[in-house]
NUFI-546532 format. One record per residue (C-alpha): residue number from 1; residue in three letters; x, y, z. Coordinates in steps of 0.05 Angstrom, whole numbers, padded with zeros to 5 digits. Layout:
<pt><seq>NUM</seq><type>ALA</type><xx>X</xx><yy>Y</yy><zz>Z</zz></pt>
...
END
This chain:
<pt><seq>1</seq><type>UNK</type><xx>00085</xx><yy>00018</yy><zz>-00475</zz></pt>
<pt><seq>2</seq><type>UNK</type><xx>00140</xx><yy>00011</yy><zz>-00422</zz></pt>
<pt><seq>3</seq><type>UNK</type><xx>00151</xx><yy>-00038</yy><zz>-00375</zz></pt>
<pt><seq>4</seq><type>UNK</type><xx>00176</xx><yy>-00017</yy><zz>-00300</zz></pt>
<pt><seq>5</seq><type>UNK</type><xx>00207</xx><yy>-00060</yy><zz>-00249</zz></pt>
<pt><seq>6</seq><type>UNK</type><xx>00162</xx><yy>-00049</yy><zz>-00189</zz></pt>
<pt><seq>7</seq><type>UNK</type><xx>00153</xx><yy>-00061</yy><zz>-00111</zz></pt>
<pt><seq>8</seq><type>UNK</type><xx>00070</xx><yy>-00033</yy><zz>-00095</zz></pt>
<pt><seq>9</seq><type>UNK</type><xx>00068</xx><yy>-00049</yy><zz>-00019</zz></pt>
<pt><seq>10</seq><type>UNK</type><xx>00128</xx><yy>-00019</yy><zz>00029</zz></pt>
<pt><seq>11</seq><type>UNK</type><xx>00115</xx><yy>-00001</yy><zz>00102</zz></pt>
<pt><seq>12</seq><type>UNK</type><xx>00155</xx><yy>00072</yy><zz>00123</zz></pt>
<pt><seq>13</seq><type>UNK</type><xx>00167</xx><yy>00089</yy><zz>00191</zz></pt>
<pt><seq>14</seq><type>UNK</type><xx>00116</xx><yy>00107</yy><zz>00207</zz></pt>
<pt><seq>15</seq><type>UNK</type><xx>00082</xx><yy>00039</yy><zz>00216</zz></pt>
<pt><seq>16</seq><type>UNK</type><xx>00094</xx><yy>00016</yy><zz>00282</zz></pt>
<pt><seq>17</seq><type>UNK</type><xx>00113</xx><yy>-00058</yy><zz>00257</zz></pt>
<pt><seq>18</seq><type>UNK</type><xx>00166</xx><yy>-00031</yy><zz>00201</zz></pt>
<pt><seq>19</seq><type>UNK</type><xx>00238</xx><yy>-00020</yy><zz>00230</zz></pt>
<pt><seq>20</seq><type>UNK</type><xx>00255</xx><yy>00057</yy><zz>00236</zz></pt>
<pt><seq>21</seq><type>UNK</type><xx>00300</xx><yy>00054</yy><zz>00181</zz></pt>
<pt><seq>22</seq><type>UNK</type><xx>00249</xx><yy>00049</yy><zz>00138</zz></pt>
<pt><seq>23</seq><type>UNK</type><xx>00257</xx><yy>00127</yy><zz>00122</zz></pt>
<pt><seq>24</seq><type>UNK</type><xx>00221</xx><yy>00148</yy><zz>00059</zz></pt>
<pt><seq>25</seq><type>UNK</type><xx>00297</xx><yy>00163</yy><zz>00029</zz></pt>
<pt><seq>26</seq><type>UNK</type><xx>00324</xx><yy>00092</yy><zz>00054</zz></pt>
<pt><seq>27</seq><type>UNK</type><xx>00262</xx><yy>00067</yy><zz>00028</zz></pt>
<pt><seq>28</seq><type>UNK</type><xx>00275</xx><yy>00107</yy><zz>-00043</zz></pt>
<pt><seq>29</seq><type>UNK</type><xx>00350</xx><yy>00110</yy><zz>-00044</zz></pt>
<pt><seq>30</seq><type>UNK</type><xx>00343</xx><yy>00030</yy><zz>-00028</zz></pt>
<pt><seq>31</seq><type>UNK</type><xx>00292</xx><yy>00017</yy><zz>-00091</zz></pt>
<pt><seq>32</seq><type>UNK</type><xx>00345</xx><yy>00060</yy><zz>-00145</zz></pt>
<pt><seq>33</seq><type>UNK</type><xx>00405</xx><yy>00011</yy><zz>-00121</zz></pt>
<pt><seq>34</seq><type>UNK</type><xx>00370</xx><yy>-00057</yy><zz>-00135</zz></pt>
<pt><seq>35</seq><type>UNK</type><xx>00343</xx><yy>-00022</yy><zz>-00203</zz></pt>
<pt><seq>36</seq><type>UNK</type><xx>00267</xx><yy>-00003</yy><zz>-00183</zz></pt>
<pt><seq>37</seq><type>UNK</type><xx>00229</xx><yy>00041</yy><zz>-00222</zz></pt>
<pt><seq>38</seq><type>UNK</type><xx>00159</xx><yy>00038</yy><zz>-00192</zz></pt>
<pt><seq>39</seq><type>UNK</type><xx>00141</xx><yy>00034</yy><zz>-00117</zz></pt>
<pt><seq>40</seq><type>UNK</type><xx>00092</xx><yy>00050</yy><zz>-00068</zz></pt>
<pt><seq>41</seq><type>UNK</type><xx>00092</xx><yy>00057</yy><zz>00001</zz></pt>
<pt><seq>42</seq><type>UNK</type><xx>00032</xx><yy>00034</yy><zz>00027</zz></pt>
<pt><seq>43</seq><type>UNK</type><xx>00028</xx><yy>00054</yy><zz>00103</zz></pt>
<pt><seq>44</seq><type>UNK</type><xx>-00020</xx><yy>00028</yy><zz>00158</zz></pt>
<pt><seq>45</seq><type>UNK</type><xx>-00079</xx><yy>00070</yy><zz>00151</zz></pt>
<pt><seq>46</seq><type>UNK</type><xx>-00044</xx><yy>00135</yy><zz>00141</zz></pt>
<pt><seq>47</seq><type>UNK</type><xx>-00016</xx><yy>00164</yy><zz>00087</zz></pt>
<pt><seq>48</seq><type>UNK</type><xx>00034</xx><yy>00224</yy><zz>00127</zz></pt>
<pt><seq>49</seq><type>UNK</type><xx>00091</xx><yy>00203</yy><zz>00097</zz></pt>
<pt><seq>50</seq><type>UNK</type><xx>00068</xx><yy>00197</yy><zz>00024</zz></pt>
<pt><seq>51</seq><type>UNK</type><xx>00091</xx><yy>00281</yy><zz>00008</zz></pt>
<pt><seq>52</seq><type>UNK</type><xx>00162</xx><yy>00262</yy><zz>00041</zz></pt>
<pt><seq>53</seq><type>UNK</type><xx>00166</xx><yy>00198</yy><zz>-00002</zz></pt>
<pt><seq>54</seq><type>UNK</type><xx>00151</xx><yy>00235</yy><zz>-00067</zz></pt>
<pt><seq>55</seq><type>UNK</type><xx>00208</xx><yy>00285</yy><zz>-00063</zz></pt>
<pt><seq>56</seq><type>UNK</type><xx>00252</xx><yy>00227</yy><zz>-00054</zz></pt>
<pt><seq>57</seq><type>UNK</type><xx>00221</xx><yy>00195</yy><zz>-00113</zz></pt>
<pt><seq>58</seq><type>UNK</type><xx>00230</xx><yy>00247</yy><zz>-00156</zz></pt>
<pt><seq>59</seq><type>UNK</type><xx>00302</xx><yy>00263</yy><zz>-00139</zz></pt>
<pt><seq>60</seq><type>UNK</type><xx>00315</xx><yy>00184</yy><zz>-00148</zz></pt>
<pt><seq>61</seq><type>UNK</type><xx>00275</xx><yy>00190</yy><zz>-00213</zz></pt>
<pt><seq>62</seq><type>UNK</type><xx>00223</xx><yy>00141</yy><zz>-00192</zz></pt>
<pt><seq>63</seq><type>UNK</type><xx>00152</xx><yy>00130</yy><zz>-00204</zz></pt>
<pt><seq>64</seq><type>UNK</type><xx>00110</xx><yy>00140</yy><zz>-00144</zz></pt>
<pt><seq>65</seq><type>UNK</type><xx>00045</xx><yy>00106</yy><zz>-00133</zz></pt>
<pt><seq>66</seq><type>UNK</type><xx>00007</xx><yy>00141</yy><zz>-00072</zz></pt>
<pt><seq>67</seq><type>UNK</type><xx>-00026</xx><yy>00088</yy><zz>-00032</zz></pt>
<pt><seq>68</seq><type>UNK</type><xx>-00045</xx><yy>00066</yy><zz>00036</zz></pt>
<pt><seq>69</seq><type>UNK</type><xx>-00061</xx><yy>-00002</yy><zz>00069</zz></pt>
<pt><seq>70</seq><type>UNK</type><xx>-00123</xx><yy>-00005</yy><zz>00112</zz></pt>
<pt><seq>71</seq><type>UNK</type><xx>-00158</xx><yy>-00051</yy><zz>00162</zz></pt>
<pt><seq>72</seq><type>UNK</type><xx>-00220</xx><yy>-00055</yy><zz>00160</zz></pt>
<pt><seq>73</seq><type>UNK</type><xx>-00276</xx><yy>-00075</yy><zz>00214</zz></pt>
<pt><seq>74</seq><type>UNK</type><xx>-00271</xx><yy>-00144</yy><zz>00195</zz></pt>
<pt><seq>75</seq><type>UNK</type><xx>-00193</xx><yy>-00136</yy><zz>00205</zz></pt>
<pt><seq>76</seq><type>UNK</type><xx>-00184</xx><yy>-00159</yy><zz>00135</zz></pt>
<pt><seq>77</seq><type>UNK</type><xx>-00121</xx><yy>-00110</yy><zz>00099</zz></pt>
<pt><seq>78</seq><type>UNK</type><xx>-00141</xx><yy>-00073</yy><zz>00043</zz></pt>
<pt><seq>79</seq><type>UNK</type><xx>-00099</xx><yy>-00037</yy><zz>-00007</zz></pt>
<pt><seq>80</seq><type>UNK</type><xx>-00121</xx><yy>00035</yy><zz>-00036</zz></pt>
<pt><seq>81</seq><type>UNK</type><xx>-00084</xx><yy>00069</yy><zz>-00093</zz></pt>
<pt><seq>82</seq><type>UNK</type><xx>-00100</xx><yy>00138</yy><zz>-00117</zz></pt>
<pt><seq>83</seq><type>UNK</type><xx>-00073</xx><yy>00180</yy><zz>-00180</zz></pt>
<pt><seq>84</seq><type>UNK</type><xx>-00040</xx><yy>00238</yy><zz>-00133</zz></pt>
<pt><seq>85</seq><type>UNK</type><xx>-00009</xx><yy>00248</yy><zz>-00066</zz></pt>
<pt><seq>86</seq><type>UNK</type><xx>-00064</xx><yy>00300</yy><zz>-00046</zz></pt>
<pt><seq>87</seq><type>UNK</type><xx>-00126</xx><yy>00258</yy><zz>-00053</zz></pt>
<pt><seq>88</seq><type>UNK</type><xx>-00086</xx><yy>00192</yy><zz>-00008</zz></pt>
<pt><seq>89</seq><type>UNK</type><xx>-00071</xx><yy>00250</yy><zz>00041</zz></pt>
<pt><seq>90</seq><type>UNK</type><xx>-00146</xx><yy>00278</yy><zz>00041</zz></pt>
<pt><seq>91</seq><type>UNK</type><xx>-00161</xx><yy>00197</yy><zz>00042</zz></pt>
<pt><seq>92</seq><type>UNK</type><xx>-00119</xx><yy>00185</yy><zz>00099</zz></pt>
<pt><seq>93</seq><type>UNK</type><xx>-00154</xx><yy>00248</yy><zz>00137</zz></pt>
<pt><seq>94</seq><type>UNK</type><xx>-00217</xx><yy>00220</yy><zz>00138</zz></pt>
<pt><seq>95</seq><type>UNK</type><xx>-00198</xx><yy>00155</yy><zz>00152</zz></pt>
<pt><seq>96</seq><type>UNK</type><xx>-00167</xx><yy>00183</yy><zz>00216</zz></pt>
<pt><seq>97</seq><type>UNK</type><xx>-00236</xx><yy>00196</yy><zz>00239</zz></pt>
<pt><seq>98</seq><type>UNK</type><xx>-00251</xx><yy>00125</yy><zz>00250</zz></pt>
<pt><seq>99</seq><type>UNK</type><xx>-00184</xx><yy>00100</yy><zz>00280</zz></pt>
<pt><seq>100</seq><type>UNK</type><xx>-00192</xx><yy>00070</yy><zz>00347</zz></pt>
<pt><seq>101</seq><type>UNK</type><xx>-00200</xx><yy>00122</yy><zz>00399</zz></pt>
<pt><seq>102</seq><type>UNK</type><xx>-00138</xx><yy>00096</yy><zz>00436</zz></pt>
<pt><seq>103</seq><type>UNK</type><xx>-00067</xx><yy>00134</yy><zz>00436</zz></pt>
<pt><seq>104</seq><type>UNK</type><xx>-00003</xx><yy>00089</yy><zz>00402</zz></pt>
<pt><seq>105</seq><type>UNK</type><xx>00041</xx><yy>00064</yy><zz>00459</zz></pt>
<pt><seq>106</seq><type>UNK</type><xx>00112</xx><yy>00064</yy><zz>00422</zz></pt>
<pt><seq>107</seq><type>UNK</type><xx>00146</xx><yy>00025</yy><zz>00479</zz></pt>
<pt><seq>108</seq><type>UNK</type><xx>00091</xx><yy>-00022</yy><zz>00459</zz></pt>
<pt><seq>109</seq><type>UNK</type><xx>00070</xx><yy>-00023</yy><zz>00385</zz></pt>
<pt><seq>110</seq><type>UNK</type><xx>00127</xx><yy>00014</yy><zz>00363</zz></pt>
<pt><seq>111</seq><type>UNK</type><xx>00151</xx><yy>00087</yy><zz>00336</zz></pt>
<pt><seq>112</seq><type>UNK</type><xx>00099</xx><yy>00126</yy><zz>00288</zz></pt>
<pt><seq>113</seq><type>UNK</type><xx>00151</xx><yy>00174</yy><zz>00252</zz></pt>
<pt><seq>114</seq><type>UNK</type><xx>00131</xx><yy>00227</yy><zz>00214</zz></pt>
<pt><seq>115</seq><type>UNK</type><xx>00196</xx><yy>00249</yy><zz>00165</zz></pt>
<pt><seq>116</seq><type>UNK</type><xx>00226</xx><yy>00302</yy><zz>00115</zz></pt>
<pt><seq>117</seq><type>UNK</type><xx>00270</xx><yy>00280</yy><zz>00062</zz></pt>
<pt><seq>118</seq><type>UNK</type><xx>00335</xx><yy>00289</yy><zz>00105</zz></pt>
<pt><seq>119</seq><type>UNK</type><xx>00314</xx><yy>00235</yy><zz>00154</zz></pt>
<pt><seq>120</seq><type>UNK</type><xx>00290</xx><yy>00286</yy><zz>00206</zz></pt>
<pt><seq>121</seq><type>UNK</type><xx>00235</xx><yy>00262</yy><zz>00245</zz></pt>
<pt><seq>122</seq><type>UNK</type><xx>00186</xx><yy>00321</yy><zz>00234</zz></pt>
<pt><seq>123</seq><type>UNK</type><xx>00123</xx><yy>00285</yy><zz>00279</zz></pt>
<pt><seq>124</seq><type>UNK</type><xx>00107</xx><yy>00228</yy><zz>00316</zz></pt>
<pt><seq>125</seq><type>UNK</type><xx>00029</xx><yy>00201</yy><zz>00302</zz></pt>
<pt><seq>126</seq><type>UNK</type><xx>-00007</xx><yy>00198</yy><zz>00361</zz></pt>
<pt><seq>127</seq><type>UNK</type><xx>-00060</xx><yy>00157</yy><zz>00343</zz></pt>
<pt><seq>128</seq><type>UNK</type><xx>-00057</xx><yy>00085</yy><zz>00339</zz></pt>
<pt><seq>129</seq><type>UNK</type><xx>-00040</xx><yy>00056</yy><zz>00263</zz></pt>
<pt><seq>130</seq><type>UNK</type><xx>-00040</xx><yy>-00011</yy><zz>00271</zz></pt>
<pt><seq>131</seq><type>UNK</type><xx>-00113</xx><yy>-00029</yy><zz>00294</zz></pt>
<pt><seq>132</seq><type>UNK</type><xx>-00170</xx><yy>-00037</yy><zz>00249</zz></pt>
<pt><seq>133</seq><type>UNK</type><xx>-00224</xx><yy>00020</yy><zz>00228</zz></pt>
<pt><seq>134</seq><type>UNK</type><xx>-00293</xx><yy>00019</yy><zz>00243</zz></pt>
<pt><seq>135</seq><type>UNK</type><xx>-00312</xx><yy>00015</yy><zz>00171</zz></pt>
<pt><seq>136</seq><type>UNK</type><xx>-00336</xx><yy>-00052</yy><zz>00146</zz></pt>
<pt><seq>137</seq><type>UNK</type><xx>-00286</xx><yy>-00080</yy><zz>00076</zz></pt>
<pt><seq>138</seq><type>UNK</type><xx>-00359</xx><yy>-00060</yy><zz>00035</zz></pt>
<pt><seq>139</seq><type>UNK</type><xx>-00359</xx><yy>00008</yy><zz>00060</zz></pt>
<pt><seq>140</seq><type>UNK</type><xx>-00282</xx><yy>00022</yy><zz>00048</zz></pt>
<pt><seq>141</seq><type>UNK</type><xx>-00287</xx><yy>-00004</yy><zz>-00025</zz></pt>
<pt><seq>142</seq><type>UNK</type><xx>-00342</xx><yy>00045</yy><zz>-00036</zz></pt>
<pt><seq>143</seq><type>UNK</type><xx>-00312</xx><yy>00099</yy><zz>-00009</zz></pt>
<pt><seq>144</seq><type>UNK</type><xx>-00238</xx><yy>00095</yy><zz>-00047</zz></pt>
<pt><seq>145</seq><type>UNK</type><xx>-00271</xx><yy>00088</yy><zz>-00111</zz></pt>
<pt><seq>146</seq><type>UNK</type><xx>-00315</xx><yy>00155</yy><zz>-00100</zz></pt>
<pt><seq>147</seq><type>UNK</type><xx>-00258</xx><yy>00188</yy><zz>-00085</zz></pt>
<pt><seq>148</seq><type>UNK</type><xx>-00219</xx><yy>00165</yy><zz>-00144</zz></pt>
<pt><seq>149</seq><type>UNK</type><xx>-00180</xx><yy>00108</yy><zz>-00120</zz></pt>
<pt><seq>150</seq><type>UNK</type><xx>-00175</xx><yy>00020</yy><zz>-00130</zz></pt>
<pt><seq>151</seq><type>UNK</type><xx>-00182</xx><yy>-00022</yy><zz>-00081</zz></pt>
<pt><seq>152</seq><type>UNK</type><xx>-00146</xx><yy>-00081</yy><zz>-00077</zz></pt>
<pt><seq>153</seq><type>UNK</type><xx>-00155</xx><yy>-00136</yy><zz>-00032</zz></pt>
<pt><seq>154</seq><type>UNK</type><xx>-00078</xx><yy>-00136</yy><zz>00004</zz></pt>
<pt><seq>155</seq><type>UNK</type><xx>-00041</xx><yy>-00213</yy><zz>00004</zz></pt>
<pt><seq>156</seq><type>UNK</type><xx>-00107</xx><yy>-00247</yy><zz>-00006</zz></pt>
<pt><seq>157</seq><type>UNK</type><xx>-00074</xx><yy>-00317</yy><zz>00009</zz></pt>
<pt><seq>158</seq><type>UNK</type><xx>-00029</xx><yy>-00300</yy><zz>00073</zz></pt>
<pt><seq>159</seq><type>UNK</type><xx>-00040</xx><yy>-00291</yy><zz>00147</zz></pt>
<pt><seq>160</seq><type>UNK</type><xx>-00102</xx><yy>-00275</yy><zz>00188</zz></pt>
<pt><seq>161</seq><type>UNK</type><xx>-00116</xx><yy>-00208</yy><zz>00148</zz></pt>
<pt><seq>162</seq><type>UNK</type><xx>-00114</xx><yy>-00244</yy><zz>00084</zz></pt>
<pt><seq>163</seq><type>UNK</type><xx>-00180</xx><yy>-00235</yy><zz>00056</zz></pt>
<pt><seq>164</seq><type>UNK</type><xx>-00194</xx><yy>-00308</yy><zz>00030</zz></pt>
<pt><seq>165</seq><type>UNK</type><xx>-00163</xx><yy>-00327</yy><zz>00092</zz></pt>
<pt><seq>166</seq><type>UNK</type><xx>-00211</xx><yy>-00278</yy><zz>00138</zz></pt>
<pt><seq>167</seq><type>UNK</type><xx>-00267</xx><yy>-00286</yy><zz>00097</zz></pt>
<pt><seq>168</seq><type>UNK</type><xx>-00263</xx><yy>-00354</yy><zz>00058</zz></pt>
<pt><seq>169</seq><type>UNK</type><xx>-00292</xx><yy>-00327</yy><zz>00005</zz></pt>
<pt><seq>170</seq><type>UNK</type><xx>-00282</xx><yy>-00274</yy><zz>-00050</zz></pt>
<pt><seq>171</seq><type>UNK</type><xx>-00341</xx><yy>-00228</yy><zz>-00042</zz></pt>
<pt><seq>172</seq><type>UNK</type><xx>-00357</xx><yy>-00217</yy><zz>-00117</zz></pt>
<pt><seq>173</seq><type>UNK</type><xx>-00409</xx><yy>-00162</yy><zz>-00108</zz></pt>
<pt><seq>174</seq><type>UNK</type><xx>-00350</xx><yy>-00111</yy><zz>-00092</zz></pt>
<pt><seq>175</seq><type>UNK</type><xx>-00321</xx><yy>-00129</yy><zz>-00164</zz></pt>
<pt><seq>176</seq><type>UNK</type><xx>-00251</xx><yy>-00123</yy><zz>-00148</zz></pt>
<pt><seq>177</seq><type>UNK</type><xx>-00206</xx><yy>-00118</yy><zz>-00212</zz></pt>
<pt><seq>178</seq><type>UNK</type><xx>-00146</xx><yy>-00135</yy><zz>-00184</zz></pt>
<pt><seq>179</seq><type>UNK</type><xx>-00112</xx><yy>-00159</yy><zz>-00118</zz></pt>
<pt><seq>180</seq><type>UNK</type><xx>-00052</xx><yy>-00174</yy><zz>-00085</zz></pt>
<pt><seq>181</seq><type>UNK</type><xx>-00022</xx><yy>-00256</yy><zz>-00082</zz></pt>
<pt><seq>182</seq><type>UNK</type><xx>00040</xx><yy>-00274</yy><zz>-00034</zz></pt>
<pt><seq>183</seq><type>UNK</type><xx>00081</xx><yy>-00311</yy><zz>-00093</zz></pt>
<pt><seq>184</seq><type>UNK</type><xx>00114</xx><yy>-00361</yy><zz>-00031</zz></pt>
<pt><seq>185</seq><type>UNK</type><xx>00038</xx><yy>-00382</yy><zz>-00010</zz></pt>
<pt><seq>186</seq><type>UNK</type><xx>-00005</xx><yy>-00431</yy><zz>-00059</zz></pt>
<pt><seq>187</seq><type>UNK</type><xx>-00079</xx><yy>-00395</yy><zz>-00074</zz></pt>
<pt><seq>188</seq><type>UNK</type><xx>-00134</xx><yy>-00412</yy><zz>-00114</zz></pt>
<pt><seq>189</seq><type>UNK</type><xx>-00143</xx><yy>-00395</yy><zz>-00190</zz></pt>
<pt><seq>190</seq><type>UNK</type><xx>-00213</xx><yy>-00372</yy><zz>-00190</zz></pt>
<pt><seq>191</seq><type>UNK</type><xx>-00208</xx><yy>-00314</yy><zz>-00144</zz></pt>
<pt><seq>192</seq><type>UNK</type><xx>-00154</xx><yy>-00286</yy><zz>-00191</zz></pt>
<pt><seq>193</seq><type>UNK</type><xx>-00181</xx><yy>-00302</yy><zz>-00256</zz></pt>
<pt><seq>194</seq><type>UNK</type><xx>-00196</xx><yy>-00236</yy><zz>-00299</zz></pt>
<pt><seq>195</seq><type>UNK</type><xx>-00165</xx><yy>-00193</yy><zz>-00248</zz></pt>
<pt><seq>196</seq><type>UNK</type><xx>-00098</xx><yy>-00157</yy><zz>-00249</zz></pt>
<pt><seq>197</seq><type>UNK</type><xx>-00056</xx><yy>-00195</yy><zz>-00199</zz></pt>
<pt><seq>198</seq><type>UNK</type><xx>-00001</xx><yy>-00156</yy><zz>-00156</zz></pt>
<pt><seq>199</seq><type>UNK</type><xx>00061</xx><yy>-00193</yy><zz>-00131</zz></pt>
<pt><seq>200</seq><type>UNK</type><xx>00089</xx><yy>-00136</yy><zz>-00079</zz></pt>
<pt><seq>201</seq><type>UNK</type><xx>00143</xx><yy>-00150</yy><zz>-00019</zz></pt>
<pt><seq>202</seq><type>UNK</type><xx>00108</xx><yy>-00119</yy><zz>00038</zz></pt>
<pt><seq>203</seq><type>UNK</type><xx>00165</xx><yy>-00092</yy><zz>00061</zz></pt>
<pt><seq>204</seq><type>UNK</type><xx>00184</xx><yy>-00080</yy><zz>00132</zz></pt>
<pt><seq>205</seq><type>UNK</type><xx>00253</xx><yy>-00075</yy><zz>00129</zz></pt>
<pt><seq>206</seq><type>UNK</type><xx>00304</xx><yy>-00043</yy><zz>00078</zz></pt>
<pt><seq>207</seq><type>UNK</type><xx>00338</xx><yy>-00111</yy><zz>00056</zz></pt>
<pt><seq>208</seq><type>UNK</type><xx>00261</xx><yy>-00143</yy><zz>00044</zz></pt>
<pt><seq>209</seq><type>UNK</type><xx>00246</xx><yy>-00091</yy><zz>-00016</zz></pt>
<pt><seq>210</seq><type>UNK</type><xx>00237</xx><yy>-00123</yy><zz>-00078</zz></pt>
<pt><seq>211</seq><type>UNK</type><xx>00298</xx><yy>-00150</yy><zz>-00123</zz></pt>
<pt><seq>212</seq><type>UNK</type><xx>00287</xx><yy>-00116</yy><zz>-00199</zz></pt>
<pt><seq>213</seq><type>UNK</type><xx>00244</xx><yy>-00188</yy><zz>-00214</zz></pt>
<pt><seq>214</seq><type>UNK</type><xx>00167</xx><yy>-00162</yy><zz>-00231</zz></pt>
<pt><seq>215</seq><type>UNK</type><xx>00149</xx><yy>-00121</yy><zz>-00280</zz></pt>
<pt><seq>216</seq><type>UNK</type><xx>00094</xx><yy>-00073</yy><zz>-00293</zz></pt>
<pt><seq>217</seq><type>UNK</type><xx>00069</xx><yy>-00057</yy><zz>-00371</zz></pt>
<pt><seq>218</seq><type>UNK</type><xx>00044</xx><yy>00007</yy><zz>-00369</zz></pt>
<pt><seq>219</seq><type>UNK</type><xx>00021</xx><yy>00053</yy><zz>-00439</zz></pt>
<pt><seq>220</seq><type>UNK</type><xx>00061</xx><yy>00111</yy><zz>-00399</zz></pt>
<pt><seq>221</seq><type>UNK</type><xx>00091</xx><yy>00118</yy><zz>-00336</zz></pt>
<pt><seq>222</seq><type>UNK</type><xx>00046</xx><yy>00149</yy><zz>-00294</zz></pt>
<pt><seq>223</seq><type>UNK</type><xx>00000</xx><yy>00144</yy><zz>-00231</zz></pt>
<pt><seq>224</seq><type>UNK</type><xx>-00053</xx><yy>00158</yy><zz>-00278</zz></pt>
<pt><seq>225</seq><type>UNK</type><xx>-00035</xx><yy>00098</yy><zz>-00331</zz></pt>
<pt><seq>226</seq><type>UNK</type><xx>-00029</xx><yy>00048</yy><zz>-00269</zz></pt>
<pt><seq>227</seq><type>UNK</type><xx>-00093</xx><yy>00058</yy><zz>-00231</zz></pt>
<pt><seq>228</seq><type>UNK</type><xx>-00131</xx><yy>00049</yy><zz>-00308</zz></pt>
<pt><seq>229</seq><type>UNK</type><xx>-00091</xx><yy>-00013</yy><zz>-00309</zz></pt>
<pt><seq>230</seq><type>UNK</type><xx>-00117</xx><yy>-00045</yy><zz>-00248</zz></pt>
<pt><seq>231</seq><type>UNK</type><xx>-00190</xx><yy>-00012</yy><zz>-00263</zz></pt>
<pt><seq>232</seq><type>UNK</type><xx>-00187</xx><yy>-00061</yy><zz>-00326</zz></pt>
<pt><seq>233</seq><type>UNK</type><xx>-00169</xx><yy>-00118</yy><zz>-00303</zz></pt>
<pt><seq>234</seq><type>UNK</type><xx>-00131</xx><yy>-00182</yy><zz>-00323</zz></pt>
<pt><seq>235</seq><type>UNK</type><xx>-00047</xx><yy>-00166</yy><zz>-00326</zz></pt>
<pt><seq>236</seq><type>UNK</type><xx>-00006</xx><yy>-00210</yy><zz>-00269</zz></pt>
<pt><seq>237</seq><type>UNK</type><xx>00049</xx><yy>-00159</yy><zz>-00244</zz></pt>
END
């Protein structure tokens, strides 16, 4: 077994509500100086940074977790974490299919910057992140799992996309084995009991990424060990 101090939810770039800095190497290069060994950056319904982000974390010798964060119809912010970069990208391609059919307006929502691993912006996404999908939280869940991914339901007890604070409820047909709890923000027991709970930064700026504080047990350090983790169940990270 090996435990891993960990940060599972940074915004990059290219989310128009994280500061530009937030290149995938400031983002990696900023995780290896406060002693990370896990991360994911978990990008507003895209995942076009996620191949830039893994060269970095390999040449910082951290563990990548390839994730996105999505809205769904019901504008409730859902976390999806597959085993590999390729299937988040071919995720994140058919998830661009039901984006709002509206363009982003940097000078309004912000820059959407595509990068390489020399802080080069490469693209600029068109389309517009931050709004929700057309695909109800049911549908979504689904969907991740048949294409080899967890769900988990993203800072259940905070703001308006919260899902116990959207919903009021934790919807226990879509059997979620873990989810994500702000630490600073009280939240009930029984939506977290039995389930794997995540304590992630949410990071929108360099100097928010986690201090080396939570830990992840994992029987080896791979995607592949930390997505059967949260399929069981029942570990707070």
């Amino acid at each position: 077994m090996v435990e891993l101090f960990s940060d599972l939810h940074i915004h990059s770039c290219l989310c128009p509500c994280a500061n530009d800095d937030m290149t995938p190497a400031n983002i990696c290069g900023m995780a290896a100086i406060k002693g990370l060994q896990m991360i994911a950056v978990t990008d507003h319904n895209t995942a076009r940074n996620l191949p830039t982000v893994k060269k970095c974390c390999d040449a910082y010798g951290l563990l990548m977790i390839p994730g996105m964060e999505i809205t769904t119809k019901e504008e409730v912010h859902l976390l999806g974490y597959f085993e590999t970069v390729e299937e988040a990208v071919d995720f994140s391609e058919f998830l661009r299919q039901h984006l709002p059919k509206k363009k982003n307006m940097p000078q309004f929502f912000g820059s959407q910057l595509v990068m390489d691993e020399d802080d080069n912006v490469i693209a600029e996404e068109d389309a517009l992140l931050i709004g929700a999908t057309d695909l109800r939280l049911s549908e979504l869940v689904q969907i991740i799992r048949e294409r080899g991914g967890v769900p988990v339901p993203a800072h259940i007890n905070r703001g308006s996309n919260g899902l116990l604070i959207n919903l009021g409820f934790m919807p226990e047909e879509l059997k979620f084995t873990a989810v994500e709890v702000s630490r600073s923000l009280p939240c009930p027991h029984t939506p977290q009991v039995g389930k794997v709970i995540l304590h992630s930064s949410d990071a929108h700026y360099l100097g928010d990424i986690f201090e080396p504080e939570i830990t992840t047990t994992l029987y080896e350090p791979t995607s592949k060990a930390f997505l059967e983790l949260l399929r069981n169940g029942s570990q707070t990270l």
